[in-house]
N, C-alpha and C positions, 0 to 999 in steps of 0.2 A: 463443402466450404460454406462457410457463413454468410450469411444477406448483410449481416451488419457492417460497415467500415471499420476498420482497424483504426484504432486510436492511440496514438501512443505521446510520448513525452522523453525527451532527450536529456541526458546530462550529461558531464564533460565525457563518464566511462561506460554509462547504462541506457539503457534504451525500458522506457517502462509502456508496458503494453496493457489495455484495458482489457481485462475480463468480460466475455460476450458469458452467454449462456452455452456456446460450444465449449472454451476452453475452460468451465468449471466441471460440466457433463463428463469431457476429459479427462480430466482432474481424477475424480472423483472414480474414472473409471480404473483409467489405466495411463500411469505416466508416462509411457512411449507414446499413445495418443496424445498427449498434452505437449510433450517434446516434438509433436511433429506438426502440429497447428503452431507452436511457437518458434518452430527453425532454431531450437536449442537445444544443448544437451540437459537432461534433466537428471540431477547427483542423488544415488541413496542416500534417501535419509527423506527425501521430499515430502513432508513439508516444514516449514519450518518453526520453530517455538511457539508463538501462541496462534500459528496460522494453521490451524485443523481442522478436523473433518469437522467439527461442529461447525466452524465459520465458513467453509465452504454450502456448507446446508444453507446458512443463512443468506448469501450471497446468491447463491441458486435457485431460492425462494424468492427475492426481490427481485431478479434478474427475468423470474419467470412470470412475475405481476407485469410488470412494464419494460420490455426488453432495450426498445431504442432509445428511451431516456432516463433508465438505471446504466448506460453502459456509461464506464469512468468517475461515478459515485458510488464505488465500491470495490472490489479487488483491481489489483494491478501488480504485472509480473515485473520483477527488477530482475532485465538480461545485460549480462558484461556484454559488451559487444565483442565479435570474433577478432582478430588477429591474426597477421600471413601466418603463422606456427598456431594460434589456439583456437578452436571453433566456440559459437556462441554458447554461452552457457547460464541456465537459469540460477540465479545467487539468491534471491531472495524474492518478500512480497510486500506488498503495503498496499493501505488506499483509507475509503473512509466508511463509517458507520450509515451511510446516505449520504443524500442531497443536504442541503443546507435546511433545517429549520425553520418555524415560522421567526425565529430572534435573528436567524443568519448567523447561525451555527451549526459546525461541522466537526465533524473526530475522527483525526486519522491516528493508523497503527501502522506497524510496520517489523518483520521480524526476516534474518536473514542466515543464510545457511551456516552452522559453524563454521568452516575451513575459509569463510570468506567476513568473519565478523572482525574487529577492531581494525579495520581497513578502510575506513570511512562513507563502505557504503550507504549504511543506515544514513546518516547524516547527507548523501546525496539525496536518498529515496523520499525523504521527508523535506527536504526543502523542493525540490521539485512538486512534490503532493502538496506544499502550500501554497508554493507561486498559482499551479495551475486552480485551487480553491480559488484565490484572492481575483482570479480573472475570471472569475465569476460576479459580476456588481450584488448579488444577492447577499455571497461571504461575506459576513463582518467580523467574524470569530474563529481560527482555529482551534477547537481543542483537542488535551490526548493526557490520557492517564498514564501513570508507569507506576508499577511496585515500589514499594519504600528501598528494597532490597536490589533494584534493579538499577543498577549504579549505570550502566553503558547506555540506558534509554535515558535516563534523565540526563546524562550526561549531550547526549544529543540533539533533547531538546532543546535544551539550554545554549546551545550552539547555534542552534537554528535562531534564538529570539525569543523561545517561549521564557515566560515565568512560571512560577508557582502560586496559586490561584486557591481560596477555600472556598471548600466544596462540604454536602453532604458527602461526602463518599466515605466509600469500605474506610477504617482505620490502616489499613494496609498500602491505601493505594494514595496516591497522590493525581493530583488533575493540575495540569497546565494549558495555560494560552497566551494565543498571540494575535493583536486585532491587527485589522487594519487600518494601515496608517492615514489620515486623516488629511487632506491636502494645506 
C-alpha cells in the first residue's frame, strides 16, 4: 500500500482519484493491479484517446522527481461511482501538464472511455480539474488545447468557461482559457 494520502475530488456521479507513483507503476504494468489499488473495474480498451503510454511515462517521471508534492498536478482517475446493481468502474482520466507556472498557469487534459463519452462526463472531469486549480491562490490561468477537428472537447470547454485564445501553436490545434475571476 502506499505512504502517500489518497486524494481525491468529487462530482455529482465521479469520484476523481490522484495518481500516486503506485497507481501509474500499476498502470503501466498491469490493469488488474490498477483496478485493485483503485477499488474499480477497469474496461478493455484502457486507456483512453490521448491518455497513453507515453503520458503515463511522463507522469511517472514527474511523479518519481518529487513524489509528495507532484501528487494531484498531474494524472487523475474519473471513477462512476458504484451503485446497489453496478460496481465502480474506471470511465475515464484527466489532470494537468504540472503545477502552476512561474505566470500561474496550468493545462489540463482530459479523455474518456468510449462507451462512456457524450454523457457528460468529460465536462464533469474538467470543471472539477478547474475548481480544484483555482483553489490553489497561485492558479491564475487554466489552459488546454483541443484539435481543430475535435469537436466534443471544444465543445466542453466552452461549457466549462473557457475561450479561445491566440497562441503560437500547431495550426491544427487550438488553445483555450479561463482566468480567474477577479474579486
Amino acid at each position: 500500500m502506499s505512504n502517500t494520502a489518497r486524494l481525491t475530488l468529487s462530482t455529482p456521479r465521479l469520484e476523481l482519484v490522484a495518481a500516486t507513483l503506485e497507481h501509474i507503476c500499476a498502470e503501466m504494468e498491469a490493469p488488474e493491479r490498477l483496478a485493485s489499488l483503485l477499488n474499480a473495474q477497469v474496461e478493455p480498451g484502457w486507456p483512453p484517446g490521448e491518455y497513453d503510454r507515453d503520458a503515463m511515462e511522463f507522469f511517472r517521471e514527474r511523479l518519481q522527481e518529487n513524489r509528495r508534492e507532484s501528487v494531484g498536478w498531474y494524472s487523475w482517475y474519473a471513477i462512476q461511482r458504484a451503485s446497489p446493481v453496478n460496481p465502480s468502474i474506471l470511465i475515464g482520466a484527466g489532470g494537468y501538464f504540472g503545477p502552476p507556472n512561474e505566470t500561474g498557469e496550468v493545462e489540463i487534459g482530459f479523455s474518456v472511455m468510449p462507451g462512456w463519452q457524450r454523457l457528460g462526463y468529460a465536462t464533469e472531469i474538467a470543471h472539477a480539474l478547474i475548481e480544484h486549480a483555482f483553489a490553489d491562490m497561485r492558479v491564475k490561468t487554466v489552459i488546454a488545447h483541443a484539435a481543430c477537428g475535435n469537436v466534443a472537447s471544444r465543445n466542453v470547454l466552452e461549457k466549462c468557461g473557457f475561450r479561445e485564445v491566440e497562441r503560437d501553436d500547431s495550426p491544427d490545434t487550438r488553445c483555450f482559457e479561463i482566468r480567474r475571476s477577479e474579486p
